[in-house]
C-alpha beads as a LAMMPS data file, in Angstrom:
LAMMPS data file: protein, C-alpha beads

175 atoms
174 bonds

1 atom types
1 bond types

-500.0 500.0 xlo xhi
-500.0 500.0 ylo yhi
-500.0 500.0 zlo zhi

Masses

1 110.0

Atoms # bond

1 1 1 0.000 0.000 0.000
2 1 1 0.939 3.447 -0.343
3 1 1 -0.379 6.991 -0.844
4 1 1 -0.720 8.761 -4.669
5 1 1 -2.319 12.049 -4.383
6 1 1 -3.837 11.934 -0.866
7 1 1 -5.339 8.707 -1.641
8 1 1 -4.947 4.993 -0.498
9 1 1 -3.399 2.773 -3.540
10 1 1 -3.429 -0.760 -3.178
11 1 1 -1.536 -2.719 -5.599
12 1 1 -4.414 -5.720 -5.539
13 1 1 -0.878 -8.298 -5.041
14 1 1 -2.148 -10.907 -2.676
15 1 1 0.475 -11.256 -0.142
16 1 1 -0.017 -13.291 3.284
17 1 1 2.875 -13.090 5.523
18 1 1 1.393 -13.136 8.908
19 1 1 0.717 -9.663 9.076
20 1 1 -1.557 -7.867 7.291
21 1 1 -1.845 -4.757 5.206
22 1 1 -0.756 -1.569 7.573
23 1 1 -4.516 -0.127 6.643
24 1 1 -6.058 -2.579 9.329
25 1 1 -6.017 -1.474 12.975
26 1 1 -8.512 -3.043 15.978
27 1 1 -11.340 -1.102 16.682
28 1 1 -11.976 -1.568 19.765
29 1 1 -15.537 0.231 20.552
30 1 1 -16.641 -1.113 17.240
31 1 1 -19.790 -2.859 18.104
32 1 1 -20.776 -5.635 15.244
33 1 1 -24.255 -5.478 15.848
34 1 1 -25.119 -2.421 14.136
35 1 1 -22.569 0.132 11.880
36 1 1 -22.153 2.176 8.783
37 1 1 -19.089 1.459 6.480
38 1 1 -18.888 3.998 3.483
39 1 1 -15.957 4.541 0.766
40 1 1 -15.068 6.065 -1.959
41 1 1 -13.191 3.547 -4.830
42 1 1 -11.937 3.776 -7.579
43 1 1 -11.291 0.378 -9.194
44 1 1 -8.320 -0.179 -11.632
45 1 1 -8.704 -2.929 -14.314
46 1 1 -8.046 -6.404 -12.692
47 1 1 -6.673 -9.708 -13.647
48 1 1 -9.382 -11.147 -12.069
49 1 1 -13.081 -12.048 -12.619
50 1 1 -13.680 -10.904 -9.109
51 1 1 -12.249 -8.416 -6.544
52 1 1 -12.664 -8.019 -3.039
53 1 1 -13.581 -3.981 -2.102
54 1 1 -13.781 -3.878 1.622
55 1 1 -13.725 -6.669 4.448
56 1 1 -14.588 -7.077 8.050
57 1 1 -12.505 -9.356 9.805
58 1 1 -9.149 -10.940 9.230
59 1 1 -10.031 -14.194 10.641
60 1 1 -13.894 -14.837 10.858
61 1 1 -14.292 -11.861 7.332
62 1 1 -17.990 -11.351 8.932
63 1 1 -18.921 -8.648 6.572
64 1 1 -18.044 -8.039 2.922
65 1 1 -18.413 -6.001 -0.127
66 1 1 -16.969 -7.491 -3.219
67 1 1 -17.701 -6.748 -6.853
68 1 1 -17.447 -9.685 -9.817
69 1 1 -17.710 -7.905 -13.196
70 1 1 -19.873 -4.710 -12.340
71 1 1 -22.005 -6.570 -10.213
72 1 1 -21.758 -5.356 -6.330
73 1 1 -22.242 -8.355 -3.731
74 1 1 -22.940 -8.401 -0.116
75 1 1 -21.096 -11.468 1.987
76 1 1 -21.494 -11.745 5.657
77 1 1 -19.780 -14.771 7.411
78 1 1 -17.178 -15.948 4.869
79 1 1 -19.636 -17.063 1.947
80 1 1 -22.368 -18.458 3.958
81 1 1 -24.277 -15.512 2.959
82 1 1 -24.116 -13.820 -0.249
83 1 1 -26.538 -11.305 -1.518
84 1 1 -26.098 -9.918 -5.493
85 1 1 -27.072 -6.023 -6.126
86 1 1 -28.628 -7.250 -9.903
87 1 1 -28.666 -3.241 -10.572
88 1 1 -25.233 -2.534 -9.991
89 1 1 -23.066 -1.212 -12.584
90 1 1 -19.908 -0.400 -11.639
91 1 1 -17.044 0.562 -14.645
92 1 1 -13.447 0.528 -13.840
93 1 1 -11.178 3.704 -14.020
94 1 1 -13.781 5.818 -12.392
95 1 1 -14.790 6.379 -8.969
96 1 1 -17.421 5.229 -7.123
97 1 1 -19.102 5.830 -3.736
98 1 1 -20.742 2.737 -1.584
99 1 1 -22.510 3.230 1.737
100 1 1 -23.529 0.266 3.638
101 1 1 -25.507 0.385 6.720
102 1 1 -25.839 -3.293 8.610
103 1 1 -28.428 -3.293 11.550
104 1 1 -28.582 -6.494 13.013
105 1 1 -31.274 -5.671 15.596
106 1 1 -33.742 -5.245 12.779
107 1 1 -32.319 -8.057 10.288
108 1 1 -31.578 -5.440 7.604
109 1 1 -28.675 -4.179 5.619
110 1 1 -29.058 -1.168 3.670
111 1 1 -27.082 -0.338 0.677
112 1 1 -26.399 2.572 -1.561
113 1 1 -23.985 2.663 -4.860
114 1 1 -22.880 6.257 -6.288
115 1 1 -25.998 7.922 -4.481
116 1 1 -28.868 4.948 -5.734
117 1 1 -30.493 3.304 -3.268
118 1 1 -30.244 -0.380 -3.570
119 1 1 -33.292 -2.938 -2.670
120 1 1 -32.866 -3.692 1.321
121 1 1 -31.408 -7.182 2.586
122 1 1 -33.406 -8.672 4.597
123 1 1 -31.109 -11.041 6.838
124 1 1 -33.095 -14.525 7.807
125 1 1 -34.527 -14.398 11.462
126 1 1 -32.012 -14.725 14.513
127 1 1 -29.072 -13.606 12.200
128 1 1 -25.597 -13.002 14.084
129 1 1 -22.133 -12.697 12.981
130 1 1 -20.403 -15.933 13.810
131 1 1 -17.794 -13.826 15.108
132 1 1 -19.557 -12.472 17.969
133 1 1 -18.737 -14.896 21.192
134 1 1 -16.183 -16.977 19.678
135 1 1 -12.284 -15.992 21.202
136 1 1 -11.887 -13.483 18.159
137 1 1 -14.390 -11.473 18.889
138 1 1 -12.778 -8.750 20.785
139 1 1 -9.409 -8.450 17.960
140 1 1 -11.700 -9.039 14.604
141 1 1 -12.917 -5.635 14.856
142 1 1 -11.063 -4.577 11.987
143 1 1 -11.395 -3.412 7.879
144 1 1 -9.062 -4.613 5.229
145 1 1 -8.902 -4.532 1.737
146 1 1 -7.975 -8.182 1.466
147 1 1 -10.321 -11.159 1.729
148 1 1 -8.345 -14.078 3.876
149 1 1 -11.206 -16.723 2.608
150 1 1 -10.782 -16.166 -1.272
151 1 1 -7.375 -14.434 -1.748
152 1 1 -8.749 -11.608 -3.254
153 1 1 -7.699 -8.210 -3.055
154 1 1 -8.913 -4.658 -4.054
155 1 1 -6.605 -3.345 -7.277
156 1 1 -7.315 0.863 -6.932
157 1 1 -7.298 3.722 -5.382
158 1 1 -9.560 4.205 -1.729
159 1 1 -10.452 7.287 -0.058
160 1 1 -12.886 8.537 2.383
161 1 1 -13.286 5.629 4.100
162 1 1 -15.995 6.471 6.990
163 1 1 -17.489 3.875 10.026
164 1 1 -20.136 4.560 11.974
165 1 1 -20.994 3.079 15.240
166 1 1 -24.504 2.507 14.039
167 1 1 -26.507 1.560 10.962
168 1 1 -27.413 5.095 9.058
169 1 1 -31.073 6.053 8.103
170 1 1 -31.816 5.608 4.382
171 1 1 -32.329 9.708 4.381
172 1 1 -29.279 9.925 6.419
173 1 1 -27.437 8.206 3.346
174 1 1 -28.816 10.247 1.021
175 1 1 -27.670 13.413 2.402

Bonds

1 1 1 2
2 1 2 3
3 1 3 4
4 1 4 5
5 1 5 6
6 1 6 7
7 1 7 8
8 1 8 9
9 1 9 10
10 1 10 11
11 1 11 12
12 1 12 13
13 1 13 14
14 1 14 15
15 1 15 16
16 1 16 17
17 1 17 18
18 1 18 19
19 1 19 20
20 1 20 21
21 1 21 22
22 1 22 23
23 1 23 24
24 1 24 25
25 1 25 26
26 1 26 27
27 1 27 28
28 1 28 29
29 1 29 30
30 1 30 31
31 1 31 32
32 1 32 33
33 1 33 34
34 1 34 35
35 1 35 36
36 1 36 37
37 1 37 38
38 1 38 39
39 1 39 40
40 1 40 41
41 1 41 42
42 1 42 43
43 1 43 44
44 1 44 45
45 1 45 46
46 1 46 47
47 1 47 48
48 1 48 49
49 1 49 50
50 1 50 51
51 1 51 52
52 1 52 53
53 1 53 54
54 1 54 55
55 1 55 56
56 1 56 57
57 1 57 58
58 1 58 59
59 1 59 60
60 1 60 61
61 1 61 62
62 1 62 63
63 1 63 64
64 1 64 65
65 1 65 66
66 1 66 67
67 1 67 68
68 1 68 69
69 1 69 70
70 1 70 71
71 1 71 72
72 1 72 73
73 1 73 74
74 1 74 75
75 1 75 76
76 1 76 77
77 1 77 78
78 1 78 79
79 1 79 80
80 1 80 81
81 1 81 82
82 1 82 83
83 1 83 84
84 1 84 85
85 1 85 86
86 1 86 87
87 1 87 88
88 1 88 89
89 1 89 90
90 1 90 91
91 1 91 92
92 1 92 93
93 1 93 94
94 1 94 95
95 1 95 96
96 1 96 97
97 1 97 98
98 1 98 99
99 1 99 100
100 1 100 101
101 1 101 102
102 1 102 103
103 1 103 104
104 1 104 105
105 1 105 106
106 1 106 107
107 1 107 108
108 1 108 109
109 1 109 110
110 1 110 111
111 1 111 112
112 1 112 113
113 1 113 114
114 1 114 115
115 1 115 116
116 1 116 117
117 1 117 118
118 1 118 119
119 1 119 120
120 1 120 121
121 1 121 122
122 1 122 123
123 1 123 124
124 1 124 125
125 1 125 126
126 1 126 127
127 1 127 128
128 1 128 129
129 1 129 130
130 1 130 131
131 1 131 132
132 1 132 133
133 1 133 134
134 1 134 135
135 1 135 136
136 1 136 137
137 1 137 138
138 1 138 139
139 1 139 140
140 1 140 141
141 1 141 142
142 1 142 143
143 1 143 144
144 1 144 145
145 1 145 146
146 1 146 147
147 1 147 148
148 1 148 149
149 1 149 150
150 1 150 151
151 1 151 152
152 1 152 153
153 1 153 154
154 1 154 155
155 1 155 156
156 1 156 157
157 1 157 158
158 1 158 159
159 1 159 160
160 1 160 161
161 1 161 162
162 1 162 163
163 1 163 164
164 1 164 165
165 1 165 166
166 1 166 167
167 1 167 168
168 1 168 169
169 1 169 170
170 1 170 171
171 1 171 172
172 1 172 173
173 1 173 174
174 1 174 175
């Protein structure tokens, strides 16, 4: 990783040494249950079919946002969960803006691409992070650009990368 012009570039090399990229630090108030992740990207043309964007986790990678061709997806728990944004349409070489708002008190994740809002996820009943009460709990509170599970990695530029300590309004997105 490095910075070009005030913004984050990562070279989308997967490359697992032990330690991880130096973007990921704990977050230690971060409370899985409900939060906001929003970033700008701007996605360079890829080798691959598929590319991770952002990730929660290093070990359990509860929460992702990946895109294959310009298709966004939504995975929570690894894969066990995978939800496909059919409307998406994201181009390389340009940037984008995602804002993602998980609430796991009401079962919903809310999702908005470059300012449209996408449909609503509605999680099945009971849904948890498996994360939450095993002994990685309190040090997976953390956001890479690399998913551990596939070996994907993001290939672009990142900037204005935003958490919230609670899942955003659908008019609080918007503004």
């Amino acid at each position: 990783t490095s910075f070009v012009d005030n913004t984050l570039y990562l070279n989308g090399i997967y490359s697992y040494n032990g330690g991880y990229y130096a973007a990921a630090e704990n977050l230690t108030n971060f409370d899985y249950r409900t939060f906001t992740v929003s970033v700008d990207f701007f996605p360079l043309a890829s080798t691959g079919e598929q590319t991770s964007l952002i990730v929660g986790g290093s070990s359990y990678r509860w929460f992702s946002l990946k895109f294959s061709g310009d298709k966004l997806a939504l995975n929570l728990n690894g894969l066990s969960y995978t939800h496909t944004f059919q409307t998406t349409q994201i181009a390389l070489d340009q940037w984008h803006n995602v804002i993602c708002a998980v609430d796991l008190t009401q079962g919903i994740v809310r999702t908005q691409l470059d300012g449209v809002t996408l449909e609503e996820v509605t999680l099945p009943e009971g849904f948890t992070f498996n994360v939450i009460g095993s002994s990685s709990e309190p040090y997976d509170k953390k956001f890479l650009f690399t998913n551990y599970s596939t070996g994907k990695v993001f290939y672009g530029f990142i900037d204005n990368l935003w958490l919230y300590n609670r899942a955003l309004s659908s008019g609080e997105m918007l503004s």
